[in-house]
C-alpha positions as CSV (number, residue, x, y, z in Angstrom):
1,X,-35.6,37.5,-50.3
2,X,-32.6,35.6,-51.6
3,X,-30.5,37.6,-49.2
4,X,-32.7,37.1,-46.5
5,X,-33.0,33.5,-46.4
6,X,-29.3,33.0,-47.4
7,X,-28.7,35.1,-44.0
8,X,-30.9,32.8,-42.1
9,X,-29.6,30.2,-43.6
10,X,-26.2,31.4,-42.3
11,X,-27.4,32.1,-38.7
12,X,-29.1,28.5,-38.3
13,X,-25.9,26.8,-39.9
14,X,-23.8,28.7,-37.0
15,X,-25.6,28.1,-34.6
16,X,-25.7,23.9,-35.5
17,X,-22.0,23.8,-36.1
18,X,-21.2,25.4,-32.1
19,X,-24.3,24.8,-29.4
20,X,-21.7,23.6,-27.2
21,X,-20.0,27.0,-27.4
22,X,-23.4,28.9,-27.1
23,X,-24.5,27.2,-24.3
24,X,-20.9,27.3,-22.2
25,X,-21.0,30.6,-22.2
26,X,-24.4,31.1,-21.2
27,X,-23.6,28.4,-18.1
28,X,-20.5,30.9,-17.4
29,X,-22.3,33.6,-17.2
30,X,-24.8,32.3,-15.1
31,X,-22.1,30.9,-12.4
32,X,-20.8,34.5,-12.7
33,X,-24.5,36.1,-11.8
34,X,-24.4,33.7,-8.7
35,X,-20.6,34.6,-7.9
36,X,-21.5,38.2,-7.8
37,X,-24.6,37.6,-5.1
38,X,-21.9,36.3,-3.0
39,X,-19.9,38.7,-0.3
40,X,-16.6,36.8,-0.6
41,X,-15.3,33.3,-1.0
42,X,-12.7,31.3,-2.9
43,X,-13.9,31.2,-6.3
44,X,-11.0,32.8,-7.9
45,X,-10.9,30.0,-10.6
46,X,-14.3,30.9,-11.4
47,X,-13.2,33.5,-14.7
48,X,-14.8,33.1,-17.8
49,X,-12.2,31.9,-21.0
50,X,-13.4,32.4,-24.7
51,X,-14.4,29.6,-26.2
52,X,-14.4,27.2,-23.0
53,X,-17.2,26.4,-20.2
54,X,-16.7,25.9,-16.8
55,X,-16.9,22.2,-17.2
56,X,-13.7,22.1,-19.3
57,X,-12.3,25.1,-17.4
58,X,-12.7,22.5,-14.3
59,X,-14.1,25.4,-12.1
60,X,-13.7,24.7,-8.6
61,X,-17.0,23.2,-7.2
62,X,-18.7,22.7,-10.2
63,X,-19.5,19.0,-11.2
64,X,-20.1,18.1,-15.0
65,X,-21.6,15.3,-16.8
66,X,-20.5,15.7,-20.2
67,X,-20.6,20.1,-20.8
68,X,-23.8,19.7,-18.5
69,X,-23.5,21.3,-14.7
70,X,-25.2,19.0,-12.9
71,X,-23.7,20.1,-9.6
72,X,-22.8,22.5,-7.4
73,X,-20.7,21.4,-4.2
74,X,-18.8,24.6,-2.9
75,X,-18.4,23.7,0.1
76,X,-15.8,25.2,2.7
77,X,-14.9,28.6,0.5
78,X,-15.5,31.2,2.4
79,X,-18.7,31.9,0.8
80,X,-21.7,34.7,2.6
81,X,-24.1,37.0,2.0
82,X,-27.2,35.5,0.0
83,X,-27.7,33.2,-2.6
84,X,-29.3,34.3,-5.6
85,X,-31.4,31.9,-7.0
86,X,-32.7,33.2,-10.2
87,X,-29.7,32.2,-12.3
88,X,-29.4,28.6,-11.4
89,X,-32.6,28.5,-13.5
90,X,-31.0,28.3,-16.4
91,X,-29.2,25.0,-15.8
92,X,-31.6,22.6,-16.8
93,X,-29.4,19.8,-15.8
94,X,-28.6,20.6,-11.9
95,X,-29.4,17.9,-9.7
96,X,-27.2,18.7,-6.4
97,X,-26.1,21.7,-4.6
98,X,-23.8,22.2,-1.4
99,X,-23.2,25.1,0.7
100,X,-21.9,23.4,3.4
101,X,-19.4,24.9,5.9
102,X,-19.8,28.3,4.8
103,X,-21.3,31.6,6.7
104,X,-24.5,32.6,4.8
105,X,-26.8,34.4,6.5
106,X,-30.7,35.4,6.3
107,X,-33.9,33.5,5.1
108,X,-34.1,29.7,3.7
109,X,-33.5,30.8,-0.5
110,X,-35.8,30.3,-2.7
111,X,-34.3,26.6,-3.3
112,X,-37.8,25.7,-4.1
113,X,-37.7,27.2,-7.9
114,X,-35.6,24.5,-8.8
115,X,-38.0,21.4,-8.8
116,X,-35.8,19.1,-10.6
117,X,-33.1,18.9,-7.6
118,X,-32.1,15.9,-5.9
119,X,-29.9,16.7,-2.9
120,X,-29.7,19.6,-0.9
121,X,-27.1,20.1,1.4
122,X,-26.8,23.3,3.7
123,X,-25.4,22.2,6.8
124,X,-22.7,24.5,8.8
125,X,-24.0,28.2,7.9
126,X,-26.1,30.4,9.5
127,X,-29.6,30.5,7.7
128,X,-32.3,31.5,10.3
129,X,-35.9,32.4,10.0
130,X,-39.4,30.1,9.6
131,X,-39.3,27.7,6.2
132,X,-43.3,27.8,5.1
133,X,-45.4,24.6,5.8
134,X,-45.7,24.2,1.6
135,X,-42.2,25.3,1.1
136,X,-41.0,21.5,-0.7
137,X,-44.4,20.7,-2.2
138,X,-42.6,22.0,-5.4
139,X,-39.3,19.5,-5.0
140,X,-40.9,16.1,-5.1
141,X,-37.7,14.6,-6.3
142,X,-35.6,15.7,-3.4
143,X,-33.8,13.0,-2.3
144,X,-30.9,14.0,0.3
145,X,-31.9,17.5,2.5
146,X,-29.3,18.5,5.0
147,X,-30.1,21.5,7.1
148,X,-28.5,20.7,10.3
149,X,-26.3,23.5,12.3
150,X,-27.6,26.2,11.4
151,X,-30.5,28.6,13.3
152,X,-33.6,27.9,11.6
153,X,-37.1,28.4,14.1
154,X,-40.6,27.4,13.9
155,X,-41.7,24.3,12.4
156,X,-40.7,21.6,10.7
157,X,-42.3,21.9,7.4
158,X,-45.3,19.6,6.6
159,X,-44.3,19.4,2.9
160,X,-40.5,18.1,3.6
161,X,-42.4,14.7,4.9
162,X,-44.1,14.1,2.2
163,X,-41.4,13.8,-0.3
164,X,-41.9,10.3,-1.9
165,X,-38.2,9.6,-2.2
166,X,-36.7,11.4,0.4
167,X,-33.6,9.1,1.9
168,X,-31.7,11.4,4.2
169,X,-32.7,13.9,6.2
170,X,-30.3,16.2,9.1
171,X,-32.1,18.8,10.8
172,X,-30.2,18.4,14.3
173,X,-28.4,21.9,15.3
174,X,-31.6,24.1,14.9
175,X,-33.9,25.8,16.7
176,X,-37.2,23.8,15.5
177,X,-39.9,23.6,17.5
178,X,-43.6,22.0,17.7
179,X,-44.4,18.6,17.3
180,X,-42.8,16.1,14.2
181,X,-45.2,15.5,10.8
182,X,-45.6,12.2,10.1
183,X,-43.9,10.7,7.2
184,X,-46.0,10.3,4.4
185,X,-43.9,6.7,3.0
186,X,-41.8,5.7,6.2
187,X,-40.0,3.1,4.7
188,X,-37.7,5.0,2.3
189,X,-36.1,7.1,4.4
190,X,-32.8,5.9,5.7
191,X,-30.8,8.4,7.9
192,X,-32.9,10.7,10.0
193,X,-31.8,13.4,12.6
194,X,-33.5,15.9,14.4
195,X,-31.4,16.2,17.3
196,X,-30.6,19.6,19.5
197,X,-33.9,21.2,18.8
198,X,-37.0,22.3,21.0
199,X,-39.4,19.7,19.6
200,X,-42.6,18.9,21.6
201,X,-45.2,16.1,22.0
202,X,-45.6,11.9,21.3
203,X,-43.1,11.4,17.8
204,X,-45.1,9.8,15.2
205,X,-45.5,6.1,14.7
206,X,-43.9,6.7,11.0
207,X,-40.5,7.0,13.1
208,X,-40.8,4.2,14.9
209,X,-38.0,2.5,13.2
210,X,-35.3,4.9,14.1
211,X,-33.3,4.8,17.3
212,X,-33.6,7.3,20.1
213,X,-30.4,9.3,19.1
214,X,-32.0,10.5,16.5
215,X,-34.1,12.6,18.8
216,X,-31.6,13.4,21.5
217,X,-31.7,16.7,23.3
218,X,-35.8,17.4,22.5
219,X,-36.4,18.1,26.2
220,X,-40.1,17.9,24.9
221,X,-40.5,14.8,23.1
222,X,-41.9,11.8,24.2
223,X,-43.1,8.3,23.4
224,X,-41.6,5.6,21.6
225,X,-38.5,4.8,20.7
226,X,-37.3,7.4,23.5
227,X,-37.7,5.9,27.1
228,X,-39.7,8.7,28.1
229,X,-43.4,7.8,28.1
230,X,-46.0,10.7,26.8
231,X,-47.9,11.2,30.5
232,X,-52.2,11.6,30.2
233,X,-52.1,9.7,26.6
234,X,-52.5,6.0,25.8
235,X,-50.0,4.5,23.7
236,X,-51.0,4.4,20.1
237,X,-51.9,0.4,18.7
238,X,-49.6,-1.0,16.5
239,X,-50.9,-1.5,12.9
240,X,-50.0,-4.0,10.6
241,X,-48.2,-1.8,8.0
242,X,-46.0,-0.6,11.5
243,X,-45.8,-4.6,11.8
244,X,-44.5,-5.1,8.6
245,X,-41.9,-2.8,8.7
246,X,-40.3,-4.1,11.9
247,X,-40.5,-7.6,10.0
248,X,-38.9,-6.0,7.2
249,X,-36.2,-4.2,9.0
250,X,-34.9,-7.5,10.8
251,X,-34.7,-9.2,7.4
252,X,-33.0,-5.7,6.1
253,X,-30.1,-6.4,9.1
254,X,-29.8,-9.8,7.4
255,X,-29.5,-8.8,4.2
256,X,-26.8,-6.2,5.5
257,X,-24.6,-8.2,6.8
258,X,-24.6,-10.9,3.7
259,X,-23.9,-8.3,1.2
260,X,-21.2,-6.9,3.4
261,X,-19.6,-10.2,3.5
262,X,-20.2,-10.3,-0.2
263,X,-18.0,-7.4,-0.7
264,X,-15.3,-8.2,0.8
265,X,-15.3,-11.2,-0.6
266,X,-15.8,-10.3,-4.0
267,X,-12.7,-7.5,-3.6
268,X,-10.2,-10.5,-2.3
269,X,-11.2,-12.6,-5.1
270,X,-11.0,-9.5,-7.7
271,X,-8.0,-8.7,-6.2
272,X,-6.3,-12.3,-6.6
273,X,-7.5,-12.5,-10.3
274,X,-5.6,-9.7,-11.3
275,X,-2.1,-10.4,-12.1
276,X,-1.2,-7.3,-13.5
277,X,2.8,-6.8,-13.8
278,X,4.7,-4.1,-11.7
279,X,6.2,-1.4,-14.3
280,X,8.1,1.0,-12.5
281,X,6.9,4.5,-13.6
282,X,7.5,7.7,-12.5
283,X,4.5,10.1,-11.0
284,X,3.7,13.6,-10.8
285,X,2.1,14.1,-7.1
286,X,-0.9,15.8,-7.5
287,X,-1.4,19.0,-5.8
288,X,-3.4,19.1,-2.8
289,X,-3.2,21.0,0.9
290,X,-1.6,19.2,3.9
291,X,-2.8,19.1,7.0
292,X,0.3,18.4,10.0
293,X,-2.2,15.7,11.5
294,X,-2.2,13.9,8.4
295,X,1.6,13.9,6.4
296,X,4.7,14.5,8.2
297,X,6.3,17.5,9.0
298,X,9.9,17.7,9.0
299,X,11.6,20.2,11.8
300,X,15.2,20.3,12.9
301,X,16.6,17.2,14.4
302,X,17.2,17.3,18.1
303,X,18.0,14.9,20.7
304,X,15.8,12.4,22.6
305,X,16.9,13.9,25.6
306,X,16.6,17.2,24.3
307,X,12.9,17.1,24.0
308,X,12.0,18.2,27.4
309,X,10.3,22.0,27.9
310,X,11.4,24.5,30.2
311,X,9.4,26.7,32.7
312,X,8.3,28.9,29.7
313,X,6.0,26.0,28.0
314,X,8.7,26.0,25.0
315,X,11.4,23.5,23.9
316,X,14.8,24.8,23.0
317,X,13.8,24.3,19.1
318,X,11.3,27.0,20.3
319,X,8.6,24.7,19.4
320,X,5.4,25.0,21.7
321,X,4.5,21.5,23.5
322,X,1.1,20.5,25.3
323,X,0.8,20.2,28.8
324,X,1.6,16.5,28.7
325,X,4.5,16.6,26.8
326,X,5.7,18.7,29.0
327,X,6.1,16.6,32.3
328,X,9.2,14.1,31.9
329,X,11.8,13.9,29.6
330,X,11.7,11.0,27.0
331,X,15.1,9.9,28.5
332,X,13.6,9.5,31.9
333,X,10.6,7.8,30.5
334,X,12.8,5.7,28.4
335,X,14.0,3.8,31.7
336,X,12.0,0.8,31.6
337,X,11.6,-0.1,28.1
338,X,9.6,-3.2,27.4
339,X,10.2,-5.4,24.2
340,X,7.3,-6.9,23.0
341,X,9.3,-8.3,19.1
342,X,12.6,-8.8,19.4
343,X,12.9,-9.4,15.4
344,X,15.0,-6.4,14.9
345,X,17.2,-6.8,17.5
346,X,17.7,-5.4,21.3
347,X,16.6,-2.1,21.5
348,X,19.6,-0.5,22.8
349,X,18.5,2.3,25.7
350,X,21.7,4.2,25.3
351,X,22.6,4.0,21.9
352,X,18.0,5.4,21.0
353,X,19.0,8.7,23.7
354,X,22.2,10.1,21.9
355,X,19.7,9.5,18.7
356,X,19.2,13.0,16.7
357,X,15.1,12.5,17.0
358,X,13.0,14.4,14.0
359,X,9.7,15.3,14.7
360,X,7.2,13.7,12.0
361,X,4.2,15.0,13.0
362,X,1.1,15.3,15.4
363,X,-1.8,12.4,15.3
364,X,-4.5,14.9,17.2
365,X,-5.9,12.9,20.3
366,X,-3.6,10.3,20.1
367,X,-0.1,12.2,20.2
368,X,2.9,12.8,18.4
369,X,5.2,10.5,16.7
370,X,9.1,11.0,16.2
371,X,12.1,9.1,13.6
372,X,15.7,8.0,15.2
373,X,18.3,6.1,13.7
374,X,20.2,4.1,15.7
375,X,23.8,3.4,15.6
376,X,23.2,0.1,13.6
377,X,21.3,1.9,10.5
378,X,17.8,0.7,12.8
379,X,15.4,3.6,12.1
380,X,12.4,3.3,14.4
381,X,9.4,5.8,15.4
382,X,8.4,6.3,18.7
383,X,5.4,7.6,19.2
384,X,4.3,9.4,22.7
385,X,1.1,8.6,22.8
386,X,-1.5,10.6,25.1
387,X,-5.4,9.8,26.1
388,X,-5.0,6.3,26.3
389,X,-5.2,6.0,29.8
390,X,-8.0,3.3,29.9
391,X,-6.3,0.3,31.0
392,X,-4.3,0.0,34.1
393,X,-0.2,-1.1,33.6
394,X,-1.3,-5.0,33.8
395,X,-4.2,-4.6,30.9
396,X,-1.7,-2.1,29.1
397,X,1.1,-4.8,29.2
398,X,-1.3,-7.8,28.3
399,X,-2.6,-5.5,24.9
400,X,0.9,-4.7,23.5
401,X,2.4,-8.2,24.2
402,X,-0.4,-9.3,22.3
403,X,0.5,-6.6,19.3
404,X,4.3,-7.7,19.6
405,X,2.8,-11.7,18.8
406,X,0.9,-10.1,15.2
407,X,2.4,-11.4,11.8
408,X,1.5,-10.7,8.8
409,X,3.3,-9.1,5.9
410,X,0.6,-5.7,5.7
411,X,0.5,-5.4,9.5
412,X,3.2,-3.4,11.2
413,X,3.8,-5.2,14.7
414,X,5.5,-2.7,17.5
415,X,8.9,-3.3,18.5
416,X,8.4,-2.1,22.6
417,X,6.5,0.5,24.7
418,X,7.1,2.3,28.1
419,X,4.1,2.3,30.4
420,X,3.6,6.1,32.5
421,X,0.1,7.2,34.1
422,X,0.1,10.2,31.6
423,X,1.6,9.0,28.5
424,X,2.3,6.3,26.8
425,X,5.4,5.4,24.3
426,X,5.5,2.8,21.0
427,X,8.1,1.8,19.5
428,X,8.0,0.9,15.8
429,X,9.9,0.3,13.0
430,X,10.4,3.5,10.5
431,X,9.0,2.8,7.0
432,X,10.9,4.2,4.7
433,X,8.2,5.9,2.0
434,X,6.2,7.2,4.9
435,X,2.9,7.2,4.8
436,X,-0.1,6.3,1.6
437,X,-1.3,9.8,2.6
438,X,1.9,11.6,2.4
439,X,2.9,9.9,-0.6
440,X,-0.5,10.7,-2.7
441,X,-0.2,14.7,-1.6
442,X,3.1,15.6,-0.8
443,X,4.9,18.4,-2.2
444,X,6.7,18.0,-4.9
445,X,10.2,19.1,-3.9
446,X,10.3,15.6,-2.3
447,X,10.8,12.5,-4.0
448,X,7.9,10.3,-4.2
449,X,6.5,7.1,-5.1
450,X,6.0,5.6,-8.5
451,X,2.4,5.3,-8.2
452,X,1.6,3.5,-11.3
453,X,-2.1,1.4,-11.7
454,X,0.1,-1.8,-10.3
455,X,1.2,-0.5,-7.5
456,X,-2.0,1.2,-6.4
457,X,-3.4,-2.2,-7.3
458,X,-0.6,-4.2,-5.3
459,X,-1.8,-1.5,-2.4
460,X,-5.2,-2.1,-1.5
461,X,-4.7,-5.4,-2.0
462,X,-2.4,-5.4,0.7
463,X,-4.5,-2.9,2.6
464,X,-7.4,-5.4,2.1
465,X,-5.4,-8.6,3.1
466,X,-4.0,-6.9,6.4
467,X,-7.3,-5.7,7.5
468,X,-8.9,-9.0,7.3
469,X,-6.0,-10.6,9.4
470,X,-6.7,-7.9,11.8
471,X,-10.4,-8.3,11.9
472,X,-9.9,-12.5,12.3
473,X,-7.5,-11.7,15.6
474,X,-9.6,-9.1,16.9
475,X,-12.9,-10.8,16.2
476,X,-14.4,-9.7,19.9
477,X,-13.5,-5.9,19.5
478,X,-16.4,-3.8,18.7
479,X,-14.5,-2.2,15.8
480,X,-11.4,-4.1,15.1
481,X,-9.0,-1.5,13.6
482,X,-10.9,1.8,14.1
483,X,-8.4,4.0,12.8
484,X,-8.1,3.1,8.8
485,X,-6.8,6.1,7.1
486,X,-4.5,6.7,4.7
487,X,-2.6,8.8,6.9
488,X,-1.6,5.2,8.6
489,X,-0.9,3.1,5.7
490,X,2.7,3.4,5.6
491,X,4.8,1.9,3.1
492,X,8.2,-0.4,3.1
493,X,10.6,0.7,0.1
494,X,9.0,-2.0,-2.3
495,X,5.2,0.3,-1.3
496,X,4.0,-3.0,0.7
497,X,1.4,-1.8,2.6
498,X,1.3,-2.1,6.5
499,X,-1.7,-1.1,8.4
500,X,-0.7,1.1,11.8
501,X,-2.7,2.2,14.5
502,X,-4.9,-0.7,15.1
503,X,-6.8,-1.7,17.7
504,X,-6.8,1.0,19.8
505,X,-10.1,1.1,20.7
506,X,-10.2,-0.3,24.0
507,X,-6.8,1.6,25.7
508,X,-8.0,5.4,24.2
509,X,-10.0,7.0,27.3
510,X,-14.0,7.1,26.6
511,X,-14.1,10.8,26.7
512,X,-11.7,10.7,24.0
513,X,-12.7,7.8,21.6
514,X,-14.6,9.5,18.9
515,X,-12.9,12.7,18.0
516,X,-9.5,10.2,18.1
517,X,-10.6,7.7,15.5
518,X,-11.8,7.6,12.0
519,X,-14.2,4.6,12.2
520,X,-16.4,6.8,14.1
521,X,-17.4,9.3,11.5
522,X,-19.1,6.4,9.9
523,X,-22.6,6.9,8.9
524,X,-23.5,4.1,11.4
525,X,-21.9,6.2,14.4
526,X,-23.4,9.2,12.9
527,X,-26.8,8.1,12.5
528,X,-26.8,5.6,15.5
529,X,-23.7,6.7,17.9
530,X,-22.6,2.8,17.0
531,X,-19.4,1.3,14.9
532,X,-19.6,-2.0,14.5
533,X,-17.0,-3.6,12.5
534,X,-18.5,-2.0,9.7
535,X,-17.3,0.7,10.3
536,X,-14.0,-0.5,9.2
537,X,-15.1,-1.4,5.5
538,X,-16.4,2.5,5.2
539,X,-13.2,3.6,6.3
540,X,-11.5,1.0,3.6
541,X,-14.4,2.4,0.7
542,X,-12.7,6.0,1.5
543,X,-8.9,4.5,0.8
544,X,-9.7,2.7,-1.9
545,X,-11.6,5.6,-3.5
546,X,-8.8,8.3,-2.1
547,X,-6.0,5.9,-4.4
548,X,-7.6,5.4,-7.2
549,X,-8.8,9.4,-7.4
550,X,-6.1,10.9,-6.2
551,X,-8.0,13.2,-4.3
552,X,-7.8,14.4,-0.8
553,X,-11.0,12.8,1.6
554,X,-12.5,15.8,3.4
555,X,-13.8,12.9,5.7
556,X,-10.0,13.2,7.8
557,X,-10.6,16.6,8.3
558,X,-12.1,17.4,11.6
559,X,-12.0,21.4,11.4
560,X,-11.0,23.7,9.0
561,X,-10.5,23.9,4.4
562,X,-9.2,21.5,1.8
563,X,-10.1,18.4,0.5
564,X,-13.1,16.9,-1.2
565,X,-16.5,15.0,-0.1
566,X,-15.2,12.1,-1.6
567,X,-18.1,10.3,-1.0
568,X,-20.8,12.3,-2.1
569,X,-18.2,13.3,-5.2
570,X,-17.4,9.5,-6.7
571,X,-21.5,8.7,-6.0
572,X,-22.6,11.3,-8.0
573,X,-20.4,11.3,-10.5
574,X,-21.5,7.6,-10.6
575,X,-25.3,8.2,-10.7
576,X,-24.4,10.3,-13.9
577,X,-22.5,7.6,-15.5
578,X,-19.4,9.8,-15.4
579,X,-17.0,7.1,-13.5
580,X,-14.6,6.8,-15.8
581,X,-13.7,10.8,-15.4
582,X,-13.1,10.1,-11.9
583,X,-9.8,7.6,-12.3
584,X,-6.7,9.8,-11.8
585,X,-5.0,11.1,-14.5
586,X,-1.7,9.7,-13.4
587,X,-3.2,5.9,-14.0
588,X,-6.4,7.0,-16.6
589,X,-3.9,5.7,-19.6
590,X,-1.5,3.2,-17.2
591,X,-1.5,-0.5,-17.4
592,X,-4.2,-2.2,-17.1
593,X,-8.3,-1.9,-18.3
594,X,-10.3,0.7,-17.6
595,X,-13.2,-1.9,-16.7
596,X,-10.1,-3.1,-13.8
597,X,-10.4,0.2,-12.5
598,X,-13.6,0.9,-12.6
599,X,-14.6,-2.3,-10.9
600,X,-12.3,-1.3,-8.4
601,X,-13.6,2.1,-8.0
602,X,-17.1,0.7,-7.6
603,X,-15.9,-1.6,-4.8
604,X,-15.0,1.8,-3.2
605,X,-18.1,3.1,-3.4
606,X,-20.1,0.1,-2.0
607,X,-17.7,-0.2,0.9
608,X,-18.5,3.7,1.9
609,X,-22.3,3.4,1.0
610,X,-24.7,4.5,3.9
611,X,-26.4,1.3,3.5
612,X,-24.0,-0.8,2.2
613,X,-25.7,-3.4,-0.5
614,X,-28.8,-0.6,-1.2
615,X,-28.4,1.6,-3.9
616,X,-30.9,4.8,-5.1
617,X,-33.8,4.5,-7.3
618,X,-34.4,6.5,-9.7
């Protein structure tokens, strides 16, 4: 007996002194079980290590709080085939899975076994088939359900409207069809989509207070808020709890736009406090994939008026050019140069065509953007800009004599512009360190900034300071900037910030607008096809968030892998009180507090918040 119990003993004792252990491996292996149900993908990282977990491991897709997965948000890797379920039962602690952007196939899985999930987000496979009337009667805590683009039929499922706390919900893309359920509590849910489905009959008076793009392309809906009135069926009567919510969602638009102010506010006077003192330090750039739209890509310098295309399509670099680029020379469009800022000097026309011109990259929609350096050291960009053909020559002229009249120290002004029917060319001055983007996740062969915590600070400060100069001189636009990204944020060789790409809204051709700026993936343009100026601070959350992670927003990307939901990511991380892991390495142990930085980060998050000012309940 003696033996026995010492044995026990033994066991028990092992067992106290390394749960952690026990319990990584068991979360490895269960990851592995789930790998394995998977055709292909990029989960190469995902290889279990004695004596480690996959939280420590920092598996790719797999969010932590603590050794506890809490999430899993592989999104964009290649993943198919099904999704086995089964094992994900073993982690007690999940909360959030996405598959978005992937190509599974077949049924809805059996997502339902895990009652204890939050958000589920599916969007961008190919998932078909019927989902059962009861299939969420099991998830009550669902919060965020994202189905949209994929093939689903049948009905919408009674059970996904009566969630109690559901906030989100995307269904557009589909094949749904029938009428709507009612929501059981209308007034929690926030963003709402159902449309590009086959959807039939009068939508429910719980949906009242959502606007009729949410239920675009539904050849068979009818009834308020769509203008199309449900024929042989009286309208139903208001009742006072539909009464109240109206009253409530007026005040809700007030309260919006207060705390909105009181963000930006609060992040000025933050910023002002801090007084932090610039150490020059050097920086590892983190690793991360390029995209050519975003950070500059460096070809063989050629001549301005070298740049022309011959019969072929191809320019003697061998480089293949768009249609447009391929009517005039630049030196032929160069003839009738306008100055609209004379601060650097006459532009000389001769001396900018025997210029050796490098192409820096393309900017999608809006063109593609080339370095010269004069004969007096002047290095300038000029950027040939295409589908901003709005505005006649008069308008055109009126808009960049007004951009040539800007000062302000984080607001690059343009230095003269030619005016032709299908293109467009800025001139600019060249900042030295490139571009915020470029310097966060370049390579590492090239020499980069010293991003230290002061210098991010000193950053979106400036980023901060210039955007509210442009929002006070373009007041009347609809979205003032439009186009805040990192990608133009460039900086002068002491990293001052200054904003580019501004104020483009009006010139860029209507057919063209959206896919060319980033203030229209905003959830507001999303949810309501609206930006406001609004849609500004989002894009400022995203930078500030982007600079103080050092992570790559997957929120530039318009097609294809890399990056991270940088959102969804810092909010999570946030809900789990796991902030401070978020900070990036390269400034976690810099100057400055970690309370600084987390108050920072914060401000991030509240800038890019759906609802900016409303936060989940638990």
């Amino acid at each position: 007996m003696t033996a026995v119990r010492f044995f026990l003993f033994f066991s028990l004792l092992i067992t106290l002194s390394f749960p952690s252990l026990c319990f990584s491996q068991s979360d490895a292996d269960t990851l592995i079980k789930l790998k394995q149900s998977f055709l292909q993908g990029d989960l190469n990282s995902w290889i279990p290590a004695p004596g480690s977990s996959p939280c420590l491991q920092k598996w790719v897709g797999v969010i932590c709080s603590g050794e506890s997965i809490v999430g899993l948000h592989l999104t964009n890797l290649h993943l198919s085939g099904t999704v086995d379920v089964q094992p994900l039962l073993q982690l007690r602690d999940l909360r959030s899975i996405s598959l978005m952007s992937n190509s599974f196939t077949g049924p809805f899985p059996d997502f339902n076994k895990l009652g204890a999930l939050k958000s589920l987000y599916l969007s961008h496979n190919q998932f078909s088939g019927d989902i059962p009337s009861g299939y969420f009667s099991s998830m009550r805590s669902l919060k965020k359900v994202w189905l949209n683009e994929n093939q689903f039929t049948g009905r919408i499922p009674e059970s996904l409207m009566q969630l109690p706390h559901l906030l989100e919900l995307h269904l557009d893309g589909n094949q749904f069809d029938g009428t709507i359920p009612p929501l059981k509590i209308p007034n929690v849910l926030r963003s709402l989509n159902l449309t590009r489905n086959n959807l039939q009959g009068r939508i429910p008076e719980s949906f009242y207070n959502f606007s009729a793009a949410s239920f675009e392309e539904n050849v068979g809906l009818c009834g308020k808020p769509l203008p199309k009135d449900c024929q042989g069926a009286p309208p139903p009567v208001p009742s006072p709890s539909s009464k109240f919510l109206k009253e409530n969602r007026i005040h809700g638009k007030a309260m919006l736009a207060a705390t909105t102010l009181f963000i930006v506010l609060c992040f000025v006077v933050a910023s002002m406090v801090s007084t932090q003192r610039r150490k020059k330090e050097e920086l590892s750039i983190p690793r991360g994939r390029r995209r050519d739209e975003l950070l500059p890509t460096h070809l063989p310098p050629e001549s301005f008026h070298r740049l022309s295309v011959d019969s072929s399509g191809r320019g003697r670099s061998g480089s293949k050019r768009d249609s447009t680029a391929s009517q005039p020379t630049i030196k032929n469009a160069m003839a009738d140069l306008v100055m609209v800022n004379d601060e650097k000097g006459k532009l000389g026309l001769q001396d900018l065509m025997k210029a050796a011109a490098e192409v820096l990259g393309s900017s999608g929609v809006l063109g593609s953007a080339y370095k010269a350096v004069l004969s007096n050291g002047l290095a300038v960009v000029v950027k040939r800009m295409r589908g901003i053909n709005r505005l006649d020559k008069d308008e055109f002229d009126a808009e960049m004599r007004r951009f040539g009249k800007l000062k302000h120290p984080n607001v690059l002004t343009p230095l003269a512009y030619h005016f032709r029917r299908e293109e467009k060319l800025i001139v600019s001055e060249h900042m030295p360190k490139g571009s915020l983007s470029y310097v966060l996740h370049g390579t590492r062969d090239v020499v980069h900034a010293n991003l230290n915590w002061p210098t991010r600070l000193k950053i979106i400060k400036g980023i901060a300071r210039g955007l509210s100069y442009i929002h006070t001189e373009y007041a009347t636009y609809e979205v003032p900037h439009g186009n805040l990204k990192s990608s133009n944020v460039l900086l002068s060789n002491n990293y001052d910030p200054l904003l580019n790409d501004y104020a483009f809204e009006p010139l860029i051709n209507v057919t063209n607008v959206a896919q060319a700026l980033f203030a229209y993936k905003s959830p507001e343009y999303l949810q309501y096809r609206q930006v406001s100026p609004k849609s500004d601070i989002y894009c400022l959350g995203i930078i500030i968030m982007e600079i103080m992670t050092g992570k790559f927003p997957s929120q530039y990307l318009s097609h294809g892998e890399g990056g991270i939901d940088i959102v969804q990511w810092v909010q999570l991380s946030m809900l789990q009180n796991q902030a401070e892991e978020l900070i990036d390495p390269e400034i976690a142990n810099n100057a400055g507090s970690v309370d600084q930085k987390l108050q920072v980060l914060k401000i991030g998050a509240a800038c890019a918040e759906m609802h900016v000012g409303e936060t989940e309940k638990e």
